[in-house]
N, C-alpha and C positions, 0 to 999 in steps of 0.2 A: 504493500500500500504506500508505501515511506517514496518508495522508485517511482509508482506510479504518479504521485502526488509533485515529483520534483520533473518526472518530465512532460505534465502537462500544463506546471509552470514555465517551461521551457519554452512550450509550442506558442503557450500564453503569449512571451515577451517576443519571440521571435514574428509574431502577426501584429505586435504593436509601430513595428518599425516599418515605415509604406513603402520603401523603399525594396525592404525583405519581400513583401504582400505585393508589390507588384512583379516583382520576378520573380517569385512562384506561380501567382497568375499567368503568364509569358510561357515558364515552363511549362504549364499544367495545358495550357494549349496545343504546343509542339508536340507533348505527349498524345492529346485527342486526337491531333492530324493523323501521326503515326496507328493508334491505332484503328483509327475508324480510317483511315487512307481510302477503300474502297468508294466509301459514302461521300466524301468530300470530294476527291476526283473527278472529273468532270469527261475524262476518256481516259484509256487504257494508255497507262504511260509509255508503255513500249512499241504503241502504234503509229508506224509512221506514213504520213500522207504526202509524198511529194508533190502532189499539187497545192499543198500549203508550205510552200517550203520558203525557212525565214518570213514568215509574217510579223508583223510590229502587232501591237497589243490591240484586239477588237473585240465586237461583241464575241463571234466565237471563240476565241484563245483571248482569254481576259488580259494574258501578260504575251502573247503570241505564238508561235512553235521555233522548233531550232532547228540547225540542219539538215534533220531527214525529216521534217512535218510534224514533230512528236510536239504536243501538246506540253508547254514549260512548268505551268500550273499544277496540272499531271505529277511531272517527273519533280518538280520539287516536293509536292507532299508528299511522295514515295520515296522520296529521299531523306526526309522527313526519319520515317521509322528505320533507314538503313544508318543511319549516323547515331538515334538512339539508344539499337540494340548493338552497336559497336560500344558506342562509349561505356553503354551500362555495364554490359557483359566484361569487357574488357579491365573496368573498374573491380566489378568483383571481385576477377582474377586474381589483379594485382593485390585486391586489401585480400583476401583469402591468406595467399600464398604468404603475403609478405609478413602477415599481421603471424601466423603461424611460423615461419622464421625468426620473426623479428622476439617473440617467446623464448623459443630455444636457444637463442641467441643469448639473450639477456638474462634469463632465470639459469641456465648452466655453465654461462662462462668458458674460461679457460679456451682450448684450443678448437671446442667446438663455435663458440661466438668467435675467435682470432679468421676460422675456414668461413662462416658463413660472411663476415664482416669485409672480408679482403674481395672476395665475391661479389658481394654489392660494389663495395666501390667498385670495380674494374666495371659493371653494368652504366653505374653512374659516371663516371667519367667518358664515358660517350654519348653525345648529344642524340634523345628519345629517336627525333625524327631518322639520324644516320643507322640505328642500333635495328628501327624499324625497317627501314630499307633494305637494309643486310638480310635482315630475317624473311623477309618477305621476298627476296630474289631466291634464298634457298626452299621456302616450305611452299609458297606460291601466293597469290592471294585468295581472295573467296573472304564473305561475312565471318564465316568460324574461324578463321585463318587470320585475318585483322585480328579479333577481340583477341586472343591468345596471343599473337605478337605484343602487339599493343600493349597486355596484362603484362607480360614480361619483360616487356620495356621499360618498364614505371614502376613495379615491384620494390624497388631499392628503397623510395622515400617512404614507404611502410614499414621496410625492416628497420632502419635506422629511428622512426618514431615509434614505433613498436618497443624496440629495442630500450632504448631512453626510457621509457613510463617503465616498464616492469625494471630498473636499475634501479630506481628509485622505489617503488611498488615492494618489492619485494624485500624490503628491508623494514616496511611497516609490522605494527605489533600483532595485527590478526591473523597475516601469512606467516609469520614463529610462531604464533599461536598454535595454528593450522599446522605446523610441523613436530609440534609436541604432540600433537593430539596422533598423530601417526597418520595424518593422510600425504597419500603418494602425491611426487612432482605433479602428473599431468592432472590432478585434482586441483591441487592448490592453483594451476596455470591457468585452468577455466575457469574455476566457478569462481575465486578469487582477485585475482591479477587483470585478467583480461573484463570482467564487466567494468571495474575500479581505471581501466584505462582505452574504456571505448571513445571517450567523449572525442578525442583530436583525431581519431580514425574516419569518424563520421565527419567533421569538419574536412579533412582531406579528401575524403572522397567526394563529398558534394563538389569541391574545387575542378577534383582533378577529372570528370567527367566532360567540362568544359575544354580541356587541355587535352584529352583524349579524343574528342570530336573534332576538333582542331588539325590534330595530330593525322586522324583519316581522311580529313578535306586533302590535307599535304599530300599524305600516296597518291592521293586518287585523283589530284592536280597533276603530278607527277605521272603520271600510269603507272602506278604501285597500287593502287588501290582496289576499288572494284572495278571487276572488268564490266565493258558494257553487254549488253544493252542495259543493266543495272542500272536505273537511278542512283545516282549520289550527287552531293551538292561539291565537292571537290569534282567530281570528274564532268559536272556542265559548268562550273567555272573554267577549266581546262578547254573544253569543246568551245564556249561563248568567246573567249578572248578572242578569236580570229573571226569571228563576225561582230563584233563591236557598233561597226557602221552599218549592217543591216538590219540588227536588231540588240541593241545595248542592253536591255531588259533580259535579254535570254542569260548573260554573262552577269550581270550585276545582281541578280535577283539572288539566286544562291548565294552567293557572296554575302551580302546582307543579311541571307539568312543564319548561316553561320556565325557572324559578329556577333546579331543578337540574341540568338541561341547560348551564344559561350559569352557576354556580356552577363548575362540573364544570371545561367547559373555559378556564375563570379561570384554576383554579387550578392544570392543565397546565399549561398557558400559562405561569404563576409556574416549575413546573419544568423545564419548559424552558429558560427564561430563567436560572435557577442551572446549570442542566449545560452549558450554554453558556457560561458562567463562565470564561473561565481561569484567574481566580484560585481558584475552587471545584476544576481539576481538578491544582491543584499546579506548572501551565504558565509561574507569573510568580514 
């Protein structure tokens, strides 16, 4: 009840800030496109009409078609759910995996944190997008193939704040408590350690979902991304830049979508990270 009670003061302070409340409203939209896509759609994104080819914005193509007559409207909200369930998926991954190292890392020490530690860094000292590319010229691309690249590309800043909270964590009185009493490591790691240091988890991840969406626009600008006819909002930024002058809307539109997409949940993200405050909720 105690948990309950603190985190629906949480959500409390986090919807007091307009700023937070309108970029979740933003979010919570992008989310409806993606999944009701179908219904919003206005034609089948992957149809193309060459006797519409490059139209400018009218009644039938609200924002026009692109180069083979495909409806842009179409392929951005179908791009829509391809960049969400990248980022999402890909986020999971990454707090998963990392959040689960960054554990054994920190509560066992010695030469097992020295191996997993040395690891990360060599992941982190290569810039996301290059470490993404690398991976992706060997495993291929494809949606399942991003989220997993992409999770292991990002993995490091988990373990390292992972790693940090149970250093500290694990030196408090109820985890030696928990260790008189004879419960085993991976006991005290769960039910102890890890609720007691979820809070910056979750702040990161709201973050890092925008930087991961980002991060697939980049392949998919690149031709690392998704391959076509695939909707993606990288890969008709990529396609639009060379008709600019017959239809700017085709090239720009995604583009903007993106900004505000990864603006949006930035700036969560930011309120998040104050309603998880306790000095913001009066707790210190």
């Amino acid at each position: 009840m105690k948990n309950n009670g603190r985190w629906k003061k949480t959500v409390k302070i986090l919807f007091t800030r307009k700023i937070a409340a309108f970029s979740a409203a933003v979010v919570l939209l992008f989310i409806a496109l993606a999944v009701f896509a179908p219904f919003f759609a206005p034609y089948d994104p992957n149809y193309a009409d060459f006797s519409s080819y490059l139209q400018g914005p009218g009644k039938d193509h609200i924002l026009g078609t692109d180069n083979y007559g495909r409806d842009v409207l179409s392929r951005i909200i179908y791009g829509t759910r391809v960049s969400l369930i990248i980022g999402v998926f890909a986020v999971m991954i990454a707090c998963v995996a990392g959040t689960f190292f960054g554990m054994i890392a920190g509560y066992f020490g010695g030469i097992t944190d020295d191996i997993i530690t040395r690891i990360m860094e060599a992941i982190r000292a290569i810039p996301q997008i290059i470490l993404a590319m690398a991976l992706t010229a060997v495993f291929g691309s494809g949606i399942r193939n991003l989220a997993i690249i992409l999770g292991i590309s990002s993995m490091a800043g988990y373990v390292r704040m992972m790693r940090g909270q149970v250093l500290t964590i694990k030196q408090a009185d109820y985890v030696m408590a928990g260790k008189l009493q004879g419960n085993k490591n991976f006991r005290l790691m769960f039910k102890h350690i890890l609720p007691n240091s979820i809070s910056p988890i979750i702040v990161m991840m709201t973050q890092q979902v925008g930087q991961t969406i980002l991060a697939e626009a980049g392949l998919s600008f690149l031709g690392l991304g998704i391959s076509a006819p695939t909707a993606s909002w990288g890969g008709m930024v990529s396609d639009g830049r060379l008709f600019l002058l017959q239809n700017p809307v085709f090239a720009l539109t995604p583009g903007v979508c993106v900004a505000v997409l990864v603006i949006c949940l930035n700036m969560f993200g930011d309120g998040v990270r104050d309603a998880l405050d306790p000095r913001l909720r009066g707790e210190v």
